[in-house]
C-alpha positions as a LaTeX table, in Angstrom:
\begin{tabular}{lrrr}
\hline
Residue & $x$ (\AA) & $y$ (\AA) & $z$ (\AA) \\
\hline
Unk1 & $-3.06$ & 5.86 & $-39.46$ \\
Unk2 & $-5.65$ & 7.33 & $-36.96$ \\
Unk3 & $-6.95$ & 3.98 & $-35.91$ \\
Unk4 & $-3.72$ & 3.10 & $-34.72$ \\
Unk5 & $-2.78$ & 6.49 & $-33.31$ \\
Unk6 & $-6.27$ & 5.76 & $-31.23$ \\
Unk7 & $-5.78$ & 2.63 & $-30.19$ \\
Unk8 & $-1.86$ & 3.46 & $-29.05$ \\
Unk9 & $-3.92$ & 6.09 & $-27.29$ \\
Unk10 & $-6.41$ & 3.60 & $-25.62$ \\
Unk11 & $-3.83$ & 1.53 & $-24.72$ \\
Unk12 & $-1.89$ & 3.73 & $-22.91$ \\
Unk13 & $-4.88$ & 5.04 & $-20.97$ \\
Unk14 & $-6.05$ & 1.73 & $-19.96$ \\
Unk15 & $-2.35$ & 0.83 & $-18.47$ \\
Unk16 & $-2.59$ & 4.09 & $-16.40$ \\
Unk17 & $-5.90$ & 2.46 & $-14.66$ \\
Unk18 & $-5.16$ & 0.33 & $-11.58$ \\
Unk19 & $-7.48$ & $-1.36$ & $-9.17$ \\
Unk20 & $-6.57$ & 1.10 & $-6.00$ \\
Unk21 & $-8.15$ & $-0.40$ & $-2.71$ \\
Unk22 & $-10.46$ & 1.70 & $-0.27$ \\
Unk23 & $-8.70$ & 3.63 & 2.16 \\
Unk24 & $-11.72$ & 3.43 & 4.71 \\
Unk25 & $-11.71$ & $-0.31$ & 5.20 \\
Unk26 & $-7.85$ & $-0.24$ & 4.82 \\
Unk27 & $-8.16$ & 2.10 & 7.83 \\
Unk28 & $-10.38$ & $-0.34$ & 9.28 \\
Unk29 & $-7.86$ & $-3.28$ & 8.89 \\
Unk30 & $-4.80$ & $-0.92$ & 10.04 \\
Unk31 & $-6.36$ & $-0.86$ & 13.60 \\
Unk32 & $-7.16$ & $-4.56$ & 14.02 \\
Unk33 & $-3.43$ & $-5.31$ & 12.33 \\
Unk34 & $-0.48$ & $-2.82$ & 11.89 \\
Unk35 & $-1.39$ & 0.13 & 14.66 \\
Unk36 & 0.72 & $-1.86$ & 17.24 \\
Unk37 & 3.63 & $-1.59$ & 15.90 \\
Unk38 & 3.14 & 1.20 & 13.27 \\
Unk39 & 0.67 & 3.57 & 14.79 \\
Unk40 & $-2.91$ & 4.10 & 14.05 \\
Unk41 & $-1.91$ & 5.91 & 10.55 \\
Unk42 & 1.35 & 4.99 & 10.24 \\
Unk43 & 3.26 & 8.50 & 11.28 \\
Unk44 & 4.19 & 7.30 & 14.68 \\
Unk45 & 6.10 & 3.64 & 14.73 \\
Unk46 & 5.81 & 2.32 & 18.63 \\
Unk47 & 9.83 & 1.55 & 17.89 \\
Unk48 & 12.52 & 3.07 & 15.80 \\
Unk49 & 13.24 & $-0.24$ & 14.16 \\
Unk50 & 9.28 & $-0.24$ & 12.28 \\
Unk51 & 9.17 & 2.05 & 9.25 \\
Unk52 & 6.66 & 5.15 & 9.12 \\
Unk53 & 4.20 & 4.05 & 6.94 \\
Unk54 & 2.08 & 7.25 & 6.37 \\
Unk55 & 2.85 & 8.74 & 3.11 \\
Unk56 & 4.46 & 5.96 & 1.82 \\
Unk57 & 3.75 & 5.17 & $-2.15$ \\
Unk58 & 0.42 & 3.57 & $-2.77$ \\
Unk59 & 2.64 & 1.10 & $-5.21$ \\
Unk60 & 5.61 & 0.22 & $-2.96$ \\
Unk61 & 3.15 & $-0.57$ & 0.07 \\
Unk62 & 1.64 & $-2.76$ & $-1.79$ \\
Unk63 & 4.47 & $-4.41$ & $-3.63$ \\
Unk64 & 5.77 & $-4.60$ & 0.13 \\
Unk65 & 3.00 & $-6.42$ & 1.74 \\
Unk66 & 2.73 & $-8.54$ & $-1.17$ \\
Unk67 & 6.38 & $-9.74$ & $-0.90$ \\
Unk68 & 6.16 & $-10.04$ & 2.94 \\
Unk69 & 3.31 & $-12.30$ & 2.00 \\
Unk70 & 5.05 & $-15.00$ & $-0.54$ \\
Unk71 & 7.91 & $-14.71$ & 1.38 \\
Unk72 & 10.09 & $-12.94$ & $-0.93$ \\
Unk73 & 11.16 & $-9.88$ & 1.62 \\
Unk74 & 12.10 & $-11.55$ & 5.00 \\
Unk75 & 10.63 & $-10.81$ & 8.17 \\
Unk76 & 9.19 & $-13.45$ & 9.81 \\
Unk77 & 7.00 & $-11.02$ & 12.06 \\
Unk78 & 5.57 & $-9.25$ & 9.04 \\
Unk79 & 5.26 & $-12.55$ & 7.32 \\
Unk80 & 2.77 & $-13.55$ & 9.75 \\
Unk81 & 0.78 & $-10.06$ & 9.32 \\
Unk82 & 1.01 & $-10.16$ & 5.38 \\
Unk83 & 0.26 & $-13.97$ & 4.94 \\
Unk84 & $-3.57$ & $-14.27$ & 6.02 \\
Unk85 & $-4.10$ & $-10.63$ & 3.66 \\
Unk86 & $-6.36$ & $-10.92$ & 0.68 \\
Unk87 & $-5.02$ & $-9.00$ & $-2.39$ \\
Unk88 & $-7.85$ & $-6.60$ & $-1.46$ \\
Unk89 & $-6.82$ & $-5.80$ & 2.13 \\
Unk90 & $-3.58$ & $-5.17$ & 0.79 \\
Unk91 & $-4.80$ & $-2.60$ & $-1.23$ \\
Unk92 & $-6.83$ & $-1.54$ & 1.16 \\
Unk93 & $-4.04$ & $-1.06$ & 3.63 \\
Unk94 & $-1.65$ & 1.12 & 0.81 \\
Unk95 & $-4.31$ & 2.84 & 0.28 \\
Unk96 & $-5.16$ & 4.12 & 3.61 \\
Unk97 & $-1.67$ & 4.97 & 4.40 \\
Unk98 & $-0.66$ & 6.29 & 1.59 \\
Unk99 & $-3.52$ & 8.64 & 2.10 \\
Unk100 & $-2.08$ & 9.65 & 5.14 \\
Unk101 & 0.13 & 12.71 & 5.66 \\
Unk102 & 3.89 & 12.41 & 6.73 \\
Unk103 & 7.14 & 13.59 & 6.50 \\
Unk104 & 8.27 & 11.41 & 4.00 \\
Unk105 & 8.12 & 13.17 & 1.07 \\
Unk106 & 6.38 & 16.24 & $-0.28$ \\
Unk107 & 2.59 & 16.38 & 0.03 \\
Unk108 & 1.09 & 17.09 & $-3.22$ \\
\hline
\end{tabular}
């Protein structure tokens, strides 16, 4: 019974681990691609029709990016930001923003 109390254990631990992406070169890929349109870190969109990215969930960025990229969410602008991305720049990118403070939800 304890083996399989410990590996229930194990198992849940190891789905709690997820490859998050470095928020310094996501920073460093947010200049070169989204600060136009988004703002250097995301809290201040150049139009009212781009999203605030800052603060956003680390998850739903990515899940985001990655659907802008297959085409699944349609935007044909963001489409051509998203396609060239590596899985790691997309992580990259969530991470960096969701690093970054904002008024979209509390700060923890």
């Amino acid at each position: 019974m304890s083996r399989v109390l410990f590996a229930a254990a194990m198992l849940v631990l190891a789905a709690g681990v997820q490859a998050r992406g470095s928020a310094e070169a996501g920073k460093a890929k947010a200049a070169q691609v989204c600060a136009a349109c988004h703002g250097a870190d995301g809290a201040k969109p150049t139009a009212p029709e781009n999203p605030i990215l800052a603060g956003q969930y680390y998850d739903y960025l990515v899940k985001a990016l990655s659907d802008y990229k297959s085409g699944k969410r349609a935007n044909a602008l963001m489409k051509g930001f998203a396609e060239p991305l590596s899985k790691k720049e997309i992580e990259d990118l969530a991470a960096w923003f969701a690093s970054q403070k904002s008024n979209l939800h509390f700060q923890r």
